[in-house]
C-alpha positions as CSV (number, residue, x, y, z in Angstrom):
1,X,24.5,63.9,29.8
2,X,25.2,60.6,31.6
3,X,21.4,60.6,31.9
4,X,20.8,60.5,28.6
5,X,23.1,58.0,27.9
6,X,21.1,55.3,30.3
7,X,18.1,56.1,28.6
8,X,19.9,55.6,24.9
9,X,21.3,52.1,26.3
10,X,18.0,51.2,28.0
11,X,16.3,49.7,25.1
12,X,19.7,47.6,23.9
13,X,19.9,46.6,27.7
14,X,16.1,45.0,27.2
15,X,16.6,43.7,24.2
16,X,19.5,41.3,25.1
17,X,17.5,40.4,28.1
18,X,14.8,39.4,26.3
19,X,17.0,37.3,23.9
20,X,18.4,35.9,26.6
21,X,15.3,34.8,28.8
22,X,14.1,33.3,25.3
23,X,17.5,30.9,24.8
24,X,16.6,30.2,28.1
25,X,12.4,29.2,27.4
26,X,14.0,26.0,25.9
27,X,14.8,22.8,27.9
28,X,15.6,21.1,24.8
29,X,16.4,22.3,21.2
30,X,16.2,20.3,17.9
31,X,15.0,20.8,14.1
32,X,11.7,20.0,12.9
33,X,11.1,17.0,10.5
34,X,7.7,15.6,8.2
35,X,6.8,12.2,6.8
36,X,8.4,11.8,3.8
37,X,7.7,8.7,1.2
38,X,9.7,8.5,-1.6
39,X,7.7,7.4,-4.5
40,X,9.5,4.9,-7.0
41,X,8.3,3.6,-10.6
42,X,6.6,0.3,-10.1
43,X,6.5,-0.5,-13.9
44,X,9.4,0.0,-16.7
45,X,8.8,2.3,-19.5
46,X,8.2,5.7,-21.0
47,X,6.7,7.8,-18.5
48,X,3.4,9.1,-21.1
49,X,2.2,11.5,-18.2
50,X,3.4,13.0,-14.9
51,X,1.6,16.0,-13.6
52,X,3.0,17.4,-10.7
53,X,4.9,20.5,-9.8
54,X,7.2,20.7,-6.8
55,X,4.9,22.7,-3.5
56,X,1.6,21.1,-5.0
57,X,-0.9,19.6,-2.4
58,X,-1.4,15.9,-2.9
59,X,-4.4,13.6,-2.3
60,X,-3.5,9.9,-1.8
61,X,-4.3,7.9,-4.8
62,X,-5.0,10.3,-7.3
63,X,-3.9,9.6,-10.5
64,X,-0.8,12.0,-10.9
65,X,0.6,9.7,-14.3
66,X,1.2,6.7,-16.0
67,X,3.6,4.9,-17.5
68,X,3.4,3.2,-21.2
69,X,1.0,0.0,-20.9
70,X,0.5,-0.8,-24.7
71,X,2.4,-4.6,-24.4
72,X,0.8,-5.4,-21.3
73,X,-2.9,-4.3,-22.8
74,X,-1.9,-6.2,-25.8
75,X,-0.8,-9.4,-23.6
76,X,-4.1,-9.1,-21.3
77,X,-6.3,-9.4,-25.5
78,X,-3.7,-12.9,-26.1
79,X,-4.3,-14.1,-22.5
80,X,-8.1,-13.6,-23.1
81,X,-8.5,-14.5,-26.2
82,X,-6.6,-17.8,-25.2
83,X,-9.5,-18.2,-22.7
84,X,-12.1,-18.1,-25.3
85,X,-10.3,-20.6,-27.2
86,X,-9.9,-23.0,-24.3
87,X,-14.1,-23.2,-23.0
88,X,-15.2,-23.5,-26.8
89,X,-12.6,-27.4,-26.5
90,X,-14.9,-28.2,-23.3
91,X,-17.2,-30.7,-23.7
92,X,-21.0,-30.8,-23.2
93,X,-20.8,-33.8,-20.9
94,X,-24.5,-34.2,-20.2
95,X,-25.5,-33.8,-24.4
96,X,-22.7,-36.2,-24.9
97,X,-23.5,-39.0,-22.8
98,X,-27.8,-38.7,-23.5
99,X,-27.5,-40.6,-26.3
100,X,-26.3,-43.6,-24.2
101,X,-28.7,-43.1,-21.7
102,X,-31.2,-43.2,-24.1
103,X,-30.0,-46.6,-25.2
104,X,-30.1,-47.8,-21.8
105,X,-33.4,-46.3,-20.5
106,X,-34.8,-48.3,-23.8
107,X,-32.7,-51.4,-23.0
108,X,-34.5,-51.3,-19.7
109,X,-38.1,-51.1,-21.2
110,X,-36.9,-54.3,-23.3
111,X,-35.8,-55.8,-19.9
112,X,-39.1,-55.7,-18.3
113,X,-40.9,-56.7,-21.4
114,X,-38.9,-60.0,-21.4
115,X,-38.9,-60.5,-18.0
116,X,-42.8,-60.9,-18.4
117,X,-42.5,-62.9,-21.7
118,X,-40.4,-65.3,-19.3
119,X,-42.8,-65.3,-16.6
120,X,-45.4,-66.6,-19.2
121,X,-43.2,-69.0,-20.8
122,X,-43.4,-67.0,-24.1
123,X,-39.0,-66.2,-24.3
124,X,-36.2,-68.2,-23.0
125,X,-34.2,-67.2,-20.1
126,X,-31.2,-66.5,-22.3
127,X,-32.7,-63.6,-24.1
128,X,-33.2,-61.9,-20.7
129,X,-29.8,-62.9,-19.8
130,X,-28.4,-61.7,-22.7
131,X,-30.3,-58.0,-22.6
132,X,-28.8,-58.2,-18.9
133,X,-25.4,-57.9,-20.2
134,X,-26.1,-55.4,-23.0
135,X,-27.5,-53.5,-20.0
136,X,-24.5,-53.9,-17.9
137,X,-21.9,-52.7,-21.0
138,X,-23.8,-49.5,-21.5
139,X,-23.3,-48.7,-18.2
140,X,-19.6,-49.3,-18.0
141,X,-19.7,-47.4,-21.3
142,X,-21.8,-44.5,-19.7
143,X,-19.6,-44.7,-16.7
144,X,-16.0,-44.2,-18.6
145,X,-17.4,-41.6,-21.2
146,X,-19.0,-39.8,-18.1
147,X,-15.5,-40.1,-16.4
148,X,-13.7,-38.6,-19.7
149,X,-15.7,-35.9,-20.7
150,X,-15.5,-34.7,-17.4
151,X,-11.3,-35.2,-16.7
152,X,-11.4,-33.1,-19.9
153,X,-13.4,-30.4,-18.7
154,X,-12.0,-30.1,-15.6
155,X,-8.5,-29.9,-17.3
156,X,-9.7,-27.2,-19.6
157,X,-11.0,-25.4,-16.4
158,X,-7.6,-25.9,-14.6
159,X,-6.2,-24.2,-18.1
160,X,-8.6,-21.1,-18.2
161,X,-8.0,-20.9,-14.4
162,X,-3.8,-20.4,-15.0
163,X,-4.3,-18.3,-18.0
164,X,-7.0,-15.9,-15.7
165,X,-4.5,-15.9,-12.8
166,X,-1.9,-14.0,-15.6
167,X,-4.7,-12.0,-16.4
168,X,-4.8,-10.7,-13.1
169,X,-1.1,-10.0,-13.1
170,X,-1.4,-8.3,-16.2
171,X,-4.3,-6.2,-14.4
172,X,-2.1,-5.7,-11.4
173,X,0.6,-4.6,-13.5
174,X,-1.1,-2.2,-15.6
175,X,-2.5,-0.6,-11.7
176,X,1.3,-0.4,-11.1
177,X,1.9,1.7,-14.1
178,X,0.0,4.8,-12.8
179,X,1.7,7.1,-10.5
180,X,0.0,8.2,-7.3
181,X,0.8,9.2,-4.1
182,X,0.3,7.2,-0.9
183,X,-0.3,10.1,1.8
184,X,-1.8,13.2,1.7
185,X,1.1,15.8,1.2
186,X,2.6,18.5,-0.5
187,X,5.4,17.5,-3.2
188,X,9.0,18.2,-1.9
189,X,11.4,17.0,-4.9
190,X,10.3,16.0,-8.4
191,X,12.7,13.6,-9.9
192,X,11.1,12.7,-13.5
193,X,9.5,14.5,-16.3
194,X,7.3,13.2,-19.0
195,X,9.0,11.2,-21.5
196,X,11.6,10.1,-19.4
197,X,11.9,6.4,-18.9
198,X,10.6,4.8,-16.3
199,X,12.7,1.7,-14.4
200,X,11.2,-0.1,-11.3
201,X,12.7,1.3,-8.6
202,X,13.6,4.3,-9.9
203,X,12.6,7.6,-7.6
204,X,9.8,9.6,-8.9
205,X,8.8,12.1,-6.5
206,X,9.0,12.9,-2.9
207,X,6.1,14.0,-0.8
208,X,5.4,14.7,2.6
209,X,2.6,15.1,5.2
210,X,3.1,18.8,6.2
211,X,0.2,19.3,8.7
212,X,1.7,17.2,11.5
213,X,5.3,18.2,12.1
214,X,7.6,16.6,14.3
215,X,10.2,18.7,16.2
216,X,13.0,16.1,17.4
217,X,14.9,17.1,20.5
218,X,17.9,16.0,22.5
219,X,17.1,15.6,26.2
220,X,19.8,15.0,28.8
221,X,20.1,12.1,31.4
222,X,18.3,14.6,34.0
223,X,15.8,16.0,32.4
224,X,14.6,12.4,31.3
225,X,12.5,12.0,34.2
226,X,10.4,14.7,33.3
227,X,9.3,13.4,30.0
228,X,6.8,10.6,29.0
229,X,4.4,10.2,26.4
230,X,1.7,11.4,25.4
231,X,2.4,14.8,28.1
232,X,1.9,18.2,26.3
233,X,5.1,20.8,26.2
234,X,5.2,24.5,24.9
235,X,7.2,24.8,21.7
236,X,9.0,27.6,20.4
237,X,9.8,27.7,16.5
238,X,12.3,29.8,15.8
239,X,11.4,32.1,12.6
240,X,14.6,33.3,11.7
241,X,13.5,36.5,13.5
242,X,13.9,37.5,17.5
243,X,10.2,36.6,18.1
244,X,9.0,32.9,18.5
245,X,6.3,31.9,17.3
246,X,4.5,29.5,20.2
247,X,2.5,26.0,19.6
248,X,1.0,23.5,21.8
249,X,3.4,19.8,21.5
250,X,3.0,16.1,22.4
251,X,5.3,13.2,22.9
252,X,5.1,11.1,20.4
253,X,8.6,9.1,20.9
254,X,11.0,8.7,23.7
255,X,14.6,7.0,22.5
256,X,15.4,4.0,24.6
257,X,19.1,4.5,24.7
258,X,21.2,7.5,24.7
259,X,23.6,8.9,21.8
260,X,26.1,11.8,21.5
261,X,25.2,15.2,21.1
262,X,24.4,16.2,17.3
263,X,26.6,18.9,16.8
264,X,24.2,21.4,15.7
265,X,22.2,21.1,18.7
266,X,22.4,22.9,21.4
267,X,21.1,21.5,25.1
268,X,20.5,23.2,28.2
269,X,24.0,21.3,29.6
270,X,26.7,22.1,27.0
271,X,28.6,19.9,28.4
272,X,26.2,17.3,28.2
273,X,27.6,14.3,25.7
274,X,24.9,11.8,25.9
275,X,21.5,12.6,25.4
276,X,18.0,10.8,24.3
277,X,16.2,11.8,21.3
278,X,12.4,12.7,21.9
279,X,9.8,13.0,18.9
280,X,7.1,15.9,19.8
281,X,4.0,15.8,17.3
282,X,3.1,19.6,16.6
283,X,0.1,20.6,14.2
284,X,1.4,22.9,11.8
285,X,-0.6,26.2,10.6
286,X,1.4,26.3,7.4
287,X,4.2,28.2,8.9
288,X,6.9,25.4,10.0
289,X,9.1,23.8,7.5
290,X,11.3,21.2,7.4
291,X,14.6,21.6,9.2
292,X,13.5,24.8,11.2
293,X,14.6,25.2,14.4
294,X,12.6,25.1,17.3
295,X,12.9,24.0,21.2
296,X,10.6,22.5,24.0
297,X,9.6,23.7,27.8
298,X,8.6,21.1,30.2
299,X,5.5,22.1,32.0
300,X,5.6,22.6,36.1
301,X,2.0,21.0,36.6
């Protein structure tokens, strides 16, 4: 009889042995936590589309949405349209100063003529001297209409030039009004629906990158020494279950100064008060989830 009683408490002896050894597989304990961005509205106004549902797989910059753009499409037409308006007031300089030119390439031809007629004695010096100062009017004259024409074109272009810089504003602004994500990452918390309105600011959706975990421990003052970056550790994930389920870690993060014991972790030293936070990048198979539990063993190599 007592014999069979060791063999019925055999198996519960094991089994708290092998809970046991596995508490003690940990050097460090700590939850596990993802990239998360928060995604706010970047535009005001009535959300017109938002397609996402909360566990859906997200590619960055795909168009999830958009907010209502009508004003700003119909300010981009006035800002164009204003453009339009302000070449067809700039002046043709070169068309508008030929005819000038013309009268003083043929003021020139008239200059030569004379200055042979004087040569020959056949016209006065004061008919040359007098074509000499026709000459040097029309070329004041070509020189300030010249001047004019093109201070007025170049104001017009300094004009077209402010109203395309609001153009591009307008274009930036309308970019802003769809809704995209900026990681890769599965959607965590939806906080807006279709129809709602949209404020800048205001939260959308959050998403996070849930291939790369990170499982952040607590460390003690001794066991400091035998971490650095970049070194690889064996982690344990707890599933809820009296199995672990094993992955391959590295040290992302070391904390450079020490902090009390979060009271839902548990170290090696219970009575340990100050310890160092350490980030351990693990590559998740689609099994760990945020805020799982999960501990670290140092290597002996």
């Amino acid at each position: 009889m007592q014999r069979n009683k060791l063999l019925y408490w055999a198996p519960a002896f094991l089994f708290l042995v092998s809970c046991h050894s596995n508490k003690d597989v940990s050097d460090a304990s700590g939850t596990f936590e993802a990239t998360e961005v928060i995604v706010s509205a970047q535009a005001t106004g009535p959300i017109l589309a938002f397609n996402i549902e909360e566990g859906q797989d997200l590619k960055a910059g795909a168009n999830l949405g958009f907010i209502d753009t009508i004003q700003l499409d119909l300010r981009k037409k006035q800002l164009q349209a204003s453009i339009q308006a302000a070449q067809t007031r700039k002046p043709d300089v070169e068309v508008q100063v030929a005819a000038l030119e013309q009268q003083i390439a043929t003021a020139g031809t008239e200059k030569h003529r004379l200055e042979n007629l004087v040569k020959a004695n056949a016209a006065n010096q004061k008919q040359l001297d007098d074509l000499n100062a026709q000459i040097e009017v029309l070329n004041k004259q070509l020189i300030a209409t010249r001047t004019t024409l093109e201070s007025s074109s170049s104001g017009i272009n300094k004009e077209s030039s402010a109203l395309k810089i609001q153009v591009d504003q307008i274009n930036d602004q309308l970019r802003r009004s769809y809704i995209s994500s900026p990681i890769d990452g599965t959607v965590l918390v939806k906080y807006a629906e279709t129809g709602e309105l949209a404020v800048q600011g205001r939260s959308l959706f959050k998403v996070a990158d849930m291939t790369q975990m990170i499982l952040r421990v607590y460390v003690t003052a001794d066991q400091l020494a035998k971490v650095k970056l970049g070194q690889t550790v064996d982690v344990n994930a707890e599933l809820g279950t009296s199995e672990n389920k094993a992955y391959k870690g590295t040290v992302t993060w070391i904390s450079g100064k020490s902090e009390f014991t979060p009271k839902t972790i548990q170290t090696r030293d219970e009575r340990a008060n100050l310890v160092y936070a350490v980030k351990v990048a693990v590559k998740n198979d689609g099994i760990l989830k945020i805020g799982m539990y999960g501990g670290i063993h140092f290597s002996q190599n």
